[in-house]
N, C-alpha and C positions, 0 to 999 in steps of 0.2 A: 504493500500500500504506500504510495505516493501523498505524501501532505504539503501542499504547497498555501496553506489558508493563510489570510489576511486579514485572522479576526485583530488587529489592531486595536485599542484602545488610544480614547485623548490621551493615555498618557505615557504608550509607547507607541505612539503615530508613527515616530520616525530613529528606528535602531541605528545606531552609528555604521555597525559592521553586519551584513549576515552573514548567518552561521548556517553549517549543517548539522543535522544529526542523524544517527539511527539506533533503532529501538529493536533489540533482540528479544524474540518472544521463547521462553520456554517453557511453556507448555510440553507434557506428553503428550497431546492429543495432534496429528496432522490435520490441515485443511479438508476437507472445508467443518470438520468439528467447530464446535462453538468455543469459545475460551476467554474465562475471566482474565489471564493474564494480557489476552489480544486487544482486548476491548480496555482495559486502564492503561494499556501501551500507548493504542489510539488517543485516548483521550488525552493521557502526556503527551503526545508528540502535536494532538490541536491548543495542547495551552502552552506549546514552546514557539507555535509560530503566531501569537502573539507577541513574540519578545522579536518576531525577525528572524525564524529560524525555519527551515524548509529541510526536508528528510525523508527515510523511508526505515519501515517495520518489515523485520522479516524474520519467519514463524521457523524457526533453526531446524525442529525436525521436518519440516519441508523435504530438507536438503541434506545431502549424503555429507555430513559432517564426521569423519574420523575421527578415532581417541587415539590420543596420543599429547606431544608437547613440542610438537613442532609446528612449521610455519606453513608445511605442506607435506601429508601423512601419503601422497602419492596415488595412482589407482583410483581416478575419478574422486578423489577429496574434494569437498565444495568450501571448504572453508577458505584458502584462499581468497575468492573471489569474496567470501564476507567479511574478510582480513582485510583487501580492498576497500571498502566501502568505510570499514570504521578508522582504516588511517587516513582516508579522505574527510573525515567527519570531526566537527569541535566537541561533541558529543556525543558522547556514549552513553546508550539507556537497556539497563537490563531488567525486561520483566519478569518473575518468576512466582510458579506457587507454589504454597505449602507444602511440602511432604514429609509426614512422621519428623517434624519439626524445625525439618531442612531446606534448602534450595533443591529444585529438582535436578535431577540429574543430571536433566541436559544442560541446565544452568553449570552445575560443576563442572561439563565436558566446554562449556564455551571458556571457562575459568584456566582450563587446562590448557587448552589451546591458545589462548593471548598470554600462559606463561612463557611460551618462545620469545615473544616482544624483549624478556630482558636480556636477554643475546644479540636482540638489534638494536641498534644507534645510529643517531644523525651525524653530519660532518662535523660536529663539534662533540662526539661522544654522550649524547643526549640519548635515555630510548627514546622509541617514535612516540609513546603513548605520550611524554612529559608534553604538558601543557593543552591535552585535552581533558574534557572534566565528564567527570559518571553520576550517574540518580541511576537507583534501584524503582519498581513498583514491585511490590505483595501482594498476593492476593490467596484467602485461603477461609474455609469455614472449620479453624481450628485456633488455636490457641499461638504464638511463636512468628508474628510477622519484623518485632525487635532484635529476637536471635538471629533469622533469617538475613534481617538489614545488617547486623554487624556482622556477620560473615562475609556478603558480601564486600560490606566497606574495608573490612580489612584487607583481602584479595585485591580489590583493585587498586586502595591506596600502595599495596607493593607493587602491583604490577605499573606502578604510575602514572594513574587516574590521579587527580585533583577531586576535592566533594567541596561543596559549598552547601551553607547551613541547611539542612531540612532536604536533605538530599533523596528522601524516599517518601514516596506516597504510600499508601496501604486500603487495604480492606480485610479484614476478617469477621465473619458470619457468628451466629451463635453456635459456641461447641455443641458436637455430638448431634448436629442439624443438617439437612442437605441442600440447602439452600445456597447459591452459589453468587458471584457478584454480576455475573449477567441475567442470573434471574430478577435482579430487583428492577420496579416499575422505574427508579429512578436514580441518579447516584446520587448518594449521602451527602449533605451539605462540607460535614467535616471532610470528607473524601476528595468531594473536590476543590475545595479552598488550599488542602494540602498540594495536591498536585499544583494549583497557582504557586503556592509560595515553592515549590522545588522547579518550574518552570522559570519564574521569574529570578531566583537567585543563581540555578544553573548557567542562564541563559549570560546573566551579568558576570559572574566568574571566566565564563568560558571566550566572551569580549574582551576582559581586562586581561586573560590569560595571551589571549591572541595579539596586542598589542603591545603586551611586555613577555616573552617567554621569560622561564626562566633563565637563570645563567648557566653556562657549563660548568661541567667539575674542573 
């Protein structure tokens, strides 16, 4: 899915710099299955092009993505080409849900696979990730979307993602219920106010990132 929206506000009429992003959905379930984590992905990626930001979502198990920890596992591996995408992007957004308290699997396999990045560098000794920035969404009808988030942020802060404040949105349902976050007639006020403020703070980090990288070693 392609987002190119200009819902704009008075009061981000006009963004200094745009940005891209992309939004990795991991989900078990492939297309065309329905998925909470697809759907708070989307809805991230229309409250980032608010700030200026135009991107694309892409549902990992889709695509024949290899395990391993390399940059290219060989024999029709797709992740390259989504390796491409996220070092072209100022942002990286990973959606995930809950499993037995975890990131899903496939979340861990995307984890796996951008730990090769710390073997690449720029001409100045920089990896490629320094100076783009990461937001998580959660989404899960259980208990554990904090644990999940700090897994996460740890992981990517090595792998050398930047977070800026509020960097994860969430949803989780009432325990031991089956009620899912695309089932609801509407999203939660709290749900998506969050997603504003980790759109609008991502969006700002990942401008003033781009304008000043950091320094080299």
């Amino acid at each position: 899915m392609e987002t190119n929206q200009t819902h704009a506000t008075h009061a981000q009429a006009s963004p200094e710099v745009p940005l891209r992003a992309v939004a990795l959905v991991c989900t078990l379930s492939p297309s065309p299955a329905r998925s909470s984590s697809q759907l708070l992905a989307e809805q991230t990626m229309a409250a980032l092009a608010d700030h200026g930001v135009s991107g694309k979502v892409i549902r990992v198990v889709d695509h024949d993505v290899k395990p391993g920890v390399g940059v290219d596992m060989g024999d029709g591996d797709a992740w390259p080409g989504i390796r491409d995408t996220i070092l072209g992007a100022d942002i990286l957004v990973i959606s995930t849900p809950i499993w037995l308290g975890h990131p899903s699997s496939v979340a861990q396999k995307v984890m796996e696979r951008l730990d090769a990045e710390l073997s690449e560098s720029d001409d100045e000794g920089r990896p490629l990730t320094y100076g783009k920035v990461a937001a998580v969404c959660v989404v899960g009808n259980e208990d554990g979307a904090h644990k999940v988030s700090a897994d996460m942020f740890q992981g990517l802060n090595d792998l050398g993602f930047s977070l800026a404040p509020g960097a994860v949105t969430y949803w989780v349902g009432e325990a031991m219920q089956g009620t899912d976050y695309h089932d609801l007639d509407s999203t939660p006020k709290s749900t998506a106010e969050t997603t504003a403020t980790l759109a609008a703070h991502t969006s700002h980090l990942a401008r003033r990132l781009k304008a000043a990288p950091y320094p080299a070693p």
